[in-house]
Residue frames as qw, qx, qy, qz and C-alpha x, y, z in Angstrom:
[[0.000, 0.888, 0.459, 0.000, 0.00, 0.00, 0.00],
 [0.421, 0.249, 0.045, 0.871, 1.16, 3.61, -1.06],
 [0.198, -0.797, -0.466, 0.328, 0.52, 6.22, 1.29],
 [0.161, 0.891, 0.047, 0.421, 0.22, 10.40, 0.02],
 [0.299, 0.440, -0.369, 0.762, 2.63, 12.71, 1.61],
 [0.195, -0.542, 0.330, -0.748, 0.56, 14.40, 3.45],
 [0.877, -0.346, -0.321, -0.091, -1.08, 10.77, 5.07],
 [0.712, 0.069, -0.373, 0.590, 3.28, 10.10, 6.07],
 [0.120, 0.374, -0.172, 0.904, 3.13, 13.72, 7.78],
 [0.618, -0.437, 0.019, -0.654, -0.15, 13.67, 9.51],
 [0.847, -0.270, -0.414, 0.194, 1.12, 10.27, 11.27],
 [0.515, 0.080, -0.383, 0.763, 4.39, 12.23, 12.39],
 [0.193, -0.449, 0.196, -0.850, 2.41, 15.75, 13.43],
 [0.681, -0.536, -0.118, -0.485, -0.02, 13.56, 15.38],
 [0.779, 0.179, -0.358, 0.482, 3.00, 11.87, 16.74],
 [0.171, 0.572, -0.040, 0.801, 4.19, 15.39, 17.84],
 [0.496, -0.279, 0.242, -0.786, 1.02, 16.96, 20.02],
 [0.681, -0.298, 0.301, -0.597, -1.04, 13.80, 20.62],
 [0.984, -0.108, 0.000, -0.143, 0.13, 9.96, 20.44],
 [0.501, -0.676, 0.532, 0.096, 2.94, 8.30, 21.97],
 [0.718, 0.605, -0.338, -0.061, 5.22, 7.06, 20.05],
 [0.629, 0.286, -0.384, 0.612, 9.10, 6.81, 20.87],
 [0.108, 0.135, -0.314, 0.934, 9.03, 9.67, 22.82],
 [0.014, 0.662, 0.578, -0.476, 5.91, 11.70, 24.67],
 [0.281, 0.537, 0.428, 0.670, 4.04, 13.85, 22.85],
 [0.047, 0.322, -0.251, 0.912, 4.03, 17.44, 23.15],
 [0.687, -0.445, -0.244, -0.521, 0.23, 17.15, 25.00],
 [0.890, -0.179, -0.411, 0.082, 1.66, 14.75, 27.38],
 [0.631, 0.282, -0.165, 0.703, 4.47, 16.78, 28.10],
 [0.172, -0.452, -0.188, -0.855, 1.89, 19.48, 29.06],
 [0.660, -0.450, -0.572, -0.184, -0.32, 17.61, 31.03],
 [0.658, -0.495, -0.448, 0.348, -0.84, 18.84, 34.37],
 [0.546, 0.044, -0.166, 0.820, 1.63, 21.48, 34.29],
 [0.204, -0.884, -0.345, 0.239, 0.54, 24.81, 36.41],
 [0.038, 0.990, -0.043, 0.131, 1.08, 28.57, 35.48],
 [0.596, -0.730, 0.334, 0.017, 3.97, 28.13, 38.45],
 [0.806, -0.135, 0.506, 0.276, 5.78, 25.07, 36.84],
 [0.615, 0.613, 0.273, 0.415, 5.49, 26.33, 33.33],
 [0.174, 0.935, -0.184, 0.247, 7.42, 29.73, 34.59],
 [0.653, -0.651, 0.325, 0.211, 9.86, 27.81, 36.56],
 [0.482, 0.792, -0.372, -0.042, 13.37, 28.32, 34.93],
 [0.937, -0.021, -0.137, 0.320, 16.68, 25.67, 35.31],
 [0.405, -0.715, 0.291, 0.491, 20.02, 27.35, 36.54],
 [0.377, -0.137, 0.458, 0.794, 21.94, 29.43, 33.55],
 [0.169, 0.506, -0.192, -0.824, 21.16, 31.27, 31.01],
 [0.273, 0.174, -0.668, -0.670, 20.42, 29.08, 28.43],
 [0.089, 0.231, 0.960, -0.133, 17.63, 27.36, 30.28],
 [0.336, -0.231, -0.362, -0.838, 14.08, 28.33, 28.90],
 [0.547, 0.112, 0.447, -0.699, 10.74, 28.33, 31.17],
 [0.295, 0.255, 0.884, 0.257, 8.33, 25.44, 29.61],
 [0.189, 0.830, 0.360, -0.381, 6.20, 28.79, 28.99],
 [0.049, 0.714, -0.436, -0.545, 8.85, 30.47, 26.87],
 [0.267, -0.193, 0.864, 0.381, 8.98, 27.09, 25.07],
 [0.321, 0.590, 0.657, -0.342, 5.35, 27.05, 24.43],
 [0.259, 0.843, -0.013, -0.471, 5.32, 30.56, 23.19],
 [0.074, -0.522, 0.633, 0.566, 8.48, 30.09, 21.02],
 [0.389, 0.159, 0.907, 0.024, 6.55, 26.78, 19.48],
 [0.265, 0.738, 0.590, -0.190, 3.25, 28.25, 18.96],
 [0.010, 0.729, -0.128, -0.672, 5.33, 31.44, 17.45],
 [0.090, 0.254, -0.820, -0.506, 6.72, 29.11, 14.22],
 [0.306, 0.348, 0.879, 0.114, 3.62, 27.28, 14.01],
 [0.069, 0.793, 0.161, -0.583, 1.90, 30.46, 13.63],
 [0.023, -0.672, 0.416, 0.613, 4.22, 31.65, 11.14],
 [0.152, -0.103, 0.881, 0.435, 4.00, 28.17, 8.86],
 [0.277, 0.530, 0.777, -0.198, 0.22, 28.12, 9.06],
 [0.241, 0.835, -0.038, -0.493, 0.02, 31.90, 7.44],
 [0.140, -0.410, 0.747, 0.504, 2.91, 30.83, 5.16],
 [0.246, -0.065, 0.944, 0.212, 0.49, 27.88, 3.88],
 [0.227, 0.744, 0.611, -0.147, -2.99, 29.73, 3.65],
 [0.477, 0.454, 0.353, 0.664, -1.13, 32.25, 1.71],
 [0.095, -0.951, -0.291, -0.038, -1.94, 34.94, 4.11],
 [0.161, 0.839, -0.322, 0.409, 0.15, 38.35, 4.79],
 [0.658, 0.248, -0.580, 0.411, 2.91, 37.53, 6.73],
 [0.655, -0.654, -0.334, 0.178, 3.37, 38.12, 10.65],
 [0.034, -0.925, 0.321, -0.200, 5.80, 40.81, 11.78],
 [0.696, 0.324, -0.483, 0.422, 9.46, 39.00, 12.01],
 [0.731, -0.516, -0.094, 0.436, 10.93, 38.07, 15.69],
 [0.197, 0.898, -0.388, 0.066, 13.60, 40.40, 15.87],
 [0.095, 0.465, -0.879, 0.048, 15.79, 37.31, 16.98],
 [0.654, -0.202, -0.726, -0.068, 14.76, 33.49, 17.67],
 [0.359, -0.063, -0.573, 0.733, 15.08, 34.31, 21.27],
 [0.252, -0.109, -0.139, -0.952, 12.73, 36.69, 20.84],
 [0.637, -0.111, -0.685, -0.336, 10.34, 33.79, 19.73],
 [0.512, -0.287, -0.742, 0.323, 10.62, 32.39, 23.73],
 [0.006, -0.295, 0.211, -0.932, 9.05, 35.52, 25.35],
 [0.324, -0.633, -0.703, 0.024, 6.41, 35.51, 27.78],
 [0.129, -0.451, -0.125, -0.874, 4.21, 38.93, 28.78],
 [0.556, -0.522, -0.068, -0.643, 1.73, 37.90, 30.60],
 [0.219, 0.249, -0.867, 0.372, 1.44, 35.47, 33.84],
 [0.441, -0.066, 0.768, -0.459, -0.82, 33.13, 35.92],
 [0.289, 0.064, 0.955, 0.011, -3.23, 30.42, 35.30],
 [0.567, 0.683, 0.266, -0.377, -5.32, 31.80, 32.75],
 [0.363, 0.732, -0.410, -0.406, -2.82, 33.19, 30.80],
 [0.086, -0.328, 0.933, 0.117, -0.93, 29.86, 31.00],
 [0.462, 0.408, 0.786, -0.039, -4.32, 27.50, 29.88],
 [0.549, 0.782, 0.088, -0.279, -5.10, 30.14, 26.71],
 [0.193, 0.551, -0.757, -0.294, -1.04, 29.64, 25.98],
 [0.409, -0.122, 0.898, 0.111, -1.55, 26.26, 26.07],
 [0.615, 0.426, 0.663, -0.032, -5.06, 26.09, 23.80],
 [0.590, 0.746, 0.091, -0.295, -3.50, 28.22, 21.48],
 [0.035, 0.442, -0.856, -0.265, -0.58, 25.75, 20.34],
 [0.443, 0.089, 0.861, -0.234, -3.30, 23.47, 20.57],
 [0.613, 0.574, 0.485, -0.242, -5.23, 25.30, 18.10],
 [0.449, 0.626, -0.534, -0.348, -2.66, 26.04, 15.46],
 [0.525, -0.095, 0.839, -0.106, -1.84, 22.79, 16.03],
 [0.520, 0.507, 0.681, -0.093, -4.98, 21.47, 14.92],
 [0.290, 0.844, 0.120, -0.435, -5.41, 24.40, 12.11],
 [0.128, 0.604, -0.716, -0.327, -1.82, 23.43, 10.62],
 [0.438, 0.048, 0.890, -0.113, -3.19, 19.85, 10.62],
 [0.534, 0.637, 0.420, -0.364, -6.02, 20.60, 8.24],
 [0.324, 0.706, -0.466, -0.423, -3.43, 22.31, 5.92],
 [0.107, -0.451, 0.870, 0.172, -1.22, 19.28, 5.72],
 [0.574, 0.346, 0.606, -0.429, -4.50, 17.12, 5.10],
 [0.575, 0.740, 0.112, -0.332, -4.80, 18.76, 1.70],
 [0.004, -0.721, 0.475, 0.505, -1.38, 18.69, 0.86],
 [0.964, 0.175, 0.110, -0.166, -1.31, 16.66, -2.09],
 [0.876, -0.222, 0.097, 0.417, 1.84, 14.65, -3.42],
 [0.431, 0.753, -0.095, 0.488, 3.39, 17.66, -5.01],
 [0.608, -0.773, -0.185, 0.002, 4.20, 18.55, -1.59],
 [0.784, -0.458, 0.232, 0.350, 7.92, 18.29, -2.51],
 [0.482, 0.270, 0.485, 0.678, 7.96, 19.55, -5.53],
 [0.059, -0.827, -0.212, 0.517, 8.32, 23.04, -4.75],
 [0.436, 0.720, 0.315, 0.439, 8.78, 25.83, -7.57],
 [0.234, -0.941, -0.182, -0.162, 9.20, 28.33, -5.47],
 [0.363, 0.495, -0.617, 0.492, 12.05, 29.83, -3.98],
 [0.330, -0.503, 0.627, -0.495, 12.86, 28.23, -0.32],
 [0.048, -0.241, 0.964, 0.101, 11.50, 25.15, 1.10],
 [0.465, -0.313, -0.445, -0.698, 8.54, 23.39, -0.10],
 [0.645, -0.405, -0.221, -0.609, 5.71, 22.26, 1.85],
 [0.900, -0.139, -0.354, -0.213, 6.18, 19.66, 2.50],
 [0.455, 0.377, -0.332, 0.735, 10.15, 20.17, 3.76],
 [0.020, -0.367, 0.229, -0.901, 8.63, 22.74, 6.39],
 [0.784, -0.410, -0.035, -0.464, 5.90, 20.62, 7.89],
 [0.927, -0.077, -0.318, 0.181, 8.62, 17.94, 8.83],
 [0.342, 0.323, -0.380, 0.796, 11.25, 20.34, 9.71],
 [0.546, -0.484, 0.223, -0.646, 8.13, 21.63, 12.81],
 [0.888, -0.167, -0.345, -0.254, 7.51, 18.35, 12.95],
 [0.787, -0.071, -0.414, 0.451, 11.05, 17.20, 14.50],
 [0.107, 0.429, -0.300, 0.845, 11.51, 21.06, 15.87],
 [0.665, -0.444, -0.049, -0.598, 8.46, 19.96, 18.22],
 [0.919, -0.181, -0.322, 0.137, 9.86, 16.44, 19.20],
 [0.524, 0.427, -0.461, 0.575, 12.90, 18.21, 19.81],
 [0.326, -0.363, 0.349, -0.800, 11.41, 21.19, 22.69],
 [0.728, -0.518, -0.122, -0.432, 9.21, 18.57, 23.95],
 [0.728, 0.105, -0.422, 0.531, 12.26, 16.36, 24.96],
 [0.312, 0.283, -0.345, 0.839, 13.27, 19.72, 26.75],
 [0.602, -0.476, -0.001, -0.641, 9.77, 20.33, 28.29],
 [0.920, -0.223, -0.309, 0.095, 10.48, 16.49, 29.80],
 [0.649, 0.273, -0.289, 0.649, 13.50, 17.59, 30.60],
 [0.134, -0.490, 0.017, -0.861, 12.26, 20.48, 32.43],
 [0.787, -0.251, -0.324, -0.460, 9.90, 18.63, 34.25],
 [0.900, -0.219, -0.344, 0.153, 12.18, 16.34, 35.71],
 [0.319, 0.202, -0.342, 0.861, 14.61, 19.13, 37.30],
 [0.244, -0.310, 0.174, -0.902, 11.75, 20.56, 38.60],
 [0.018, -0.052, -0.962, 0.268, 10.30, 16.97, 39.99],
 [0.574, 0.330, 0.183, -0.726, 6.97, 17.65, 38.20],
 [0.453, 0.325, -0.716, -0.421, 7.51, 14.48, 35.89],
 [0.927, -0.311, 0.034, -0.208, 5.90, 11.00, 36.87],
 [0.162, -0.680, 0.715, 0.013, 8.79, 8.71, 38.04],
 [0.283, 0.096, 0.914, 0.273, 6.89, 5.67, 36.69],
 [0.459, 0.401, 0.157, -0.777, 4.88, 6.20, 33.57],
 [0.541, 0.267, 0.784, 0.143, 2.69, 4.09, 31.55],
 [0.094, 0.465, -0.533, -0.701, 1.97, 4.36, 28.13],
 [0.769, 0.400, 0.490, -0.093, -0.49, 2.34, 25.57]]
């Protein structure tokens, strides 16, 4: 059996946000986590908040979804760093960040749905579609790792977890 692109992609994004696989998915990763935890930071500098990760996430999905519905473009991070900011704070603000990676999420899901096998065969200048829904794809596996990762320095992870 020959599966379309975008079938081989919609396994991996749902992979991503919502079924275990190898690894937890980003939803899993999420689970539970309070306002408090999600702003707690790791010693140094280069540790990000699982909030900043969030944001930074939700900032490039953002950005690919417009890219793919052809709309005007978002106003450019001034750096990637940028991309991990967080404004606001408590347990609202932290459950609306969370349902709105949830809903590009889902919204960038729909795109890839359509995509049909051209997906790779891009004309254009940069990368095609397809190229840019895998490249989130593994840029998501990557930060959730670090959300886990986060988690367990901050003894908010289960120490035995099951899995179907």
């Amino acid at each position: 059996m020959q599966n379309k692109i975008s079938d081989v992609l919609l396994q991996n994004w749902d992979y991503a946000m919502d079924i275990e696989d190898w690894a937890p998915p980003l939803s899993a990763a999420l689970e539970g986590v309070t306002s408090e935890q999600a702003s707690w930071k790791p010693q140094g500098e280069a540790g990000n908040s699982i909030w900043e990760t969030v944001n930074h996430l939700t900032y490039y999905k953002e950005r690919l979804l417009i890219k793919l519905k052809g709309l005007p473009k978002l106003p450019e991070a001034e750096s990637n760093d940028a991309t991990f900011t967080v404004t606001e704070s408590g347990e609202e603000a932290w459950v609306q960040a969370v349902a709105k990676l949830k809903k590009v999420h889902a919204s960038l899901r729909e795109v890839i749905e359509a995509l049909e096998e051209g997906a790779y065969d891009w004309g254009g200048s940069g990368h095609a579609p397809g190229e840019e829904v895998m490249s989130l794809i593994l840029h998501d596996s990557y930060h959730t790792g670090q959300i886990v990762l986060v988690r367990k320095l901050q003894g908010s992870w289960p120490t035995n977890r099951s899995f179907n």
